[in-house]
N, C-alpha and C positions, 0 to 999 in steps of 0.2 A: 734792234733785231727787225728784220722784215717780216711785214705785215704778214705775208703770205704766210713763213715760214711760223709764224703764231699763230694761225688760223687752225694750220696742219697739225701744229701738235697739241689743240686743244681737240680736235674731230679723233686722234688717236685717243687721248686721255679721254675720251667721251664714250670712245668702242669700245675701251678695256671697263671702263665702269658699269656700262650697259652689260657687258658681257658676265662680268661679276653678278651684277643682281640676278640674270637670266638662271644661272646655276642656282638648282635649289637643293638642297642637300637630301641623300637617297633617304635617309631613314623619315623627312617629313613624307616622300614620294610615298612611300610603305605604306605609311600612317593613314594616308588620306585615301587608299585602295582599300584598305580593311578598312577603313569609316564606311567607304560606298559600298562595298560587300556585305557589313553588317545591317547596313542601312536596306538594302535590298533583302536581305533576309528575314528582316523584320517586315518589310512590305509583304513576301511571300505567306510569310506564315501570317498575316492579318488577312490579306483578301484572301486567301486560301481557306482562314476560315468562317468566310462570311456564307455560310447555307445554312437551308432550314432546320430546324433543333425539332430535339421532341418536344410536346408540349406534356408540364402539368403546373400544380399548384403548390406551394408551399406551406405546410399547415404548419409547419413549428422549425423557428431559428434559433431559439434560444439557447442551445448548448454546441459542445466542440461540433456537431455535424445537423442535419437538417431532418424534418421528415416530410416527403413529398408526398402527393398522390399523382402518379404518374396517368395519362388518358391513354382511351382506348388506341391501338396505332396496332398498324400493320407492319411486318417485319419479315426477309426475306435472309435465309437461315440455314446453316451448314454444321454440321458434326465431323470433325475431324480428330487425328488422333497424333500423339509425339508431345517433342516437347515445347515449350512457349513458342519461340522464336520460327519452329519448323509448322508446326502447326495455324501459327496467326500466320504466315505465308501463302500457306496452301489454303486456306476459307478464306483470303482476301481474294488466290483468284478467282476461285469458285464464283463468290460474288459481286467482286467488279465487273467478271465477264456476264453477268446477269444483269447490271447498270448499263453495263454500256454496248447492249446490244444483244448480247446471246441468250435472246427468248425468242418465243415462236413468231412474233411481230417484228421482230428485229427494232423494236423501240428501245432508244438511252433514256433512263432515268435519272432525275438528278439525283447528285449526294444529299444526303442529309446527316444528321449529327445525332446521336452517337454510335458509337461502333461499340456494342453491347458482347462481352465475352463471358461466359459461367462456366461449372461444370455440369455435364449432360446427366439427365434424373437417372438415376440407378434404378434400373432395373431387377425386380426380385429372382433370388435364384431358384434355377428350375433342372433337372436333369432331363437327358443325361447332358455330360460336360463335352462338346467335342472342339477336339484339338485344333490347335492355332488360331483361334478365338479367343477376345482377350476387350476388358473394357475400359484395361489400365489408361488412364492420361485422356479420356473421352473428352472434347470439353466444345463448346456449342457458341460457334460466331455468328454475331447478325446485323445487318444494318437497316436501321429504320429506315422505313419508306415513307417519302412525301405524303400528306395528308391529303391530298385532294383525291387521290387512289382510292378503288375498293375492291375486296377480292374478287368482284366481277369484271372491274377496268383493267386491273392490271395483267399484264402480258406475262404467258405462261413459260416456265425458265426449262432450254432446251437440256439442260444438264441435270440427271436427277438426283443431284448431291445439294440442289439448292430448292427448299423449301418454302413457300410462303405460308405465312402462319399468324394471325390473328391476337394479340395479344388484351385481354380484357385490364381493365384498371387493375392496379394495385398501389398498394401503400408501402414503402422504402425507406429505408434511413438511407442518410446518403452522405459521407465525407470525401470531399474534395482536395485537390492538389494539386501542385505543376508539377512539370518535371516530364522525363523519359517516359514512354509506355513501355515498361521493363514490368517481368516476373516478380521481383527483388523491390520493387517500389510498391504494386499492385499488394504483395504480400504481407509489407510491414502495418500498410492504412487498410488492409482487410482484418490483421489481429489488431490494430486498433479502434475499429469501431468493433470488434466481436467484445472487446474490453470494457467500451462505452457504455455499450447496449446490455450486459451482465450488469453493470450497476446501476441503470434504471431499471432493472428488471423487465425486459424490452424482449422476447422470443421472435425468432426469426426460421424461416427456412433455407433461401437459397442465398449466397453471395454472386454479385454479378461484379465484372471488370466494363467501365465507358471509357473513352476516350474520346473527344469531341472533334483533335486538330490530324491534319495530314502529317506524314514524317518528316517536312522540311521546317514544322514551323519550329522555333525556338523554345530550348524546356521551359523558361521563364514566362511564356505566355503561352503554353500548354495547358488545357482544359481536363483535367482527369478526375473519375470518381470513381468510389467504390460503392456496392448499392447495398441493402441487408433486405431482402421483401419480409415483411414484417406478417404477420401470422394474425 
């Protein structure tokens, strides 16, 4: 056989093998798109949640939940009314638009950590009763403000649905979890430290809802707690 014509059809048998390996089958293609999307999702919800936390101290680890002493910190704060989902909506604008500029200075504040949800103190009844007034589903969002703030630094919020408000120490039971900031989660770890806390014989006032992470990060590395301020 001529040289040539064995040259030639080793360069074809060379382009269909080249060409074979080049095709990579669709479903590794899939595979390695969701690796890099998950992989990036977990980036976001990491640096996402690298801000300043509240500060306190830890006095007791020893059983299912903790009891902290939380420090003194300043907190900017809205009362809104509906239900979970409609309500955490509308106190998030309230006070994002107060972070990121809508005060009388036009100064952005950074985020800090956690985003503090309760229900608002009941007020004692009084007459007379007037109509379409209502205190059902009250319940009181807040986010902690940077520590370097004092209620004299900081910049006065042009909306007056958003309140700054000084919060003194107190003491907390406190159980923790991952997962979803849902009504339905918040609910089961609030009747389960109310559980806890009956059987050390532990009295409390208020329950509060934190959440530490933004909505993109992953439930799995999601920071949640439930607080009991302790009496």
């Amino acid at each position: 056989m001529d040289h040539t014509k064995i040259h030639l059809n080793n360069m074809k048998m060379f382009k269909k093998l080249s060409k074979k390996k080049k095709k990579m089958p669709i479903y590794i293609i899939v595979l390695i798109i969701l690796a890099a999307v998950f992989l990036l999702w977990i980036a976001f919800g990491f640096f996402g949640s690298r801000v300043e936390q509240l500060q306190y101290t830890v006095i007791d680890s020893s059983k299912e939940y903790e009891i902290w002493e939380i420090h003194e910190h300043l907190v900017v704060e809205t009362e809104v009314q509906g239900s979970f989902v409609e309500a955490g909506n509308e106190a998030f604008s309230i006070l994002a638009g107060y972070i990121f500029g809508d005060n009388k200075s036009q100064s952005k504040i950074a985020m800090t950590a956690p985003v503090v949800e309760t229900e608002s103190e009941k007020i004692a009844m009084t007459a007379p009763v007037v109509a379409g007034q209502t205190e059902e589903n009250l319940m009181t969002y807040a986010f902690v403000l940077p520590a370097k703030y004092t209620l004299e630094t900081l910049p006065v919020p042009n909306d007056p649905r958003a309140k700054i408000r000084e919060v003194e120490r107190m003491k907390v039971a406190v159980l923790s979890f991952r997962g979803f900031f849902t009504d339905k989660n918040f609910d089961s770890k609030k009747e389960a430290l109310k559980q806890y806390l009956e059987r050390d014989g532990l009295s409390y006032s208020r329950l509060y809802s934190a959440g530490y992470n933004p909505p993109w990060t992953p439930p799995f590395m999601r920071r949640n707690e439930v607080w009991a301020e302790l009496k």
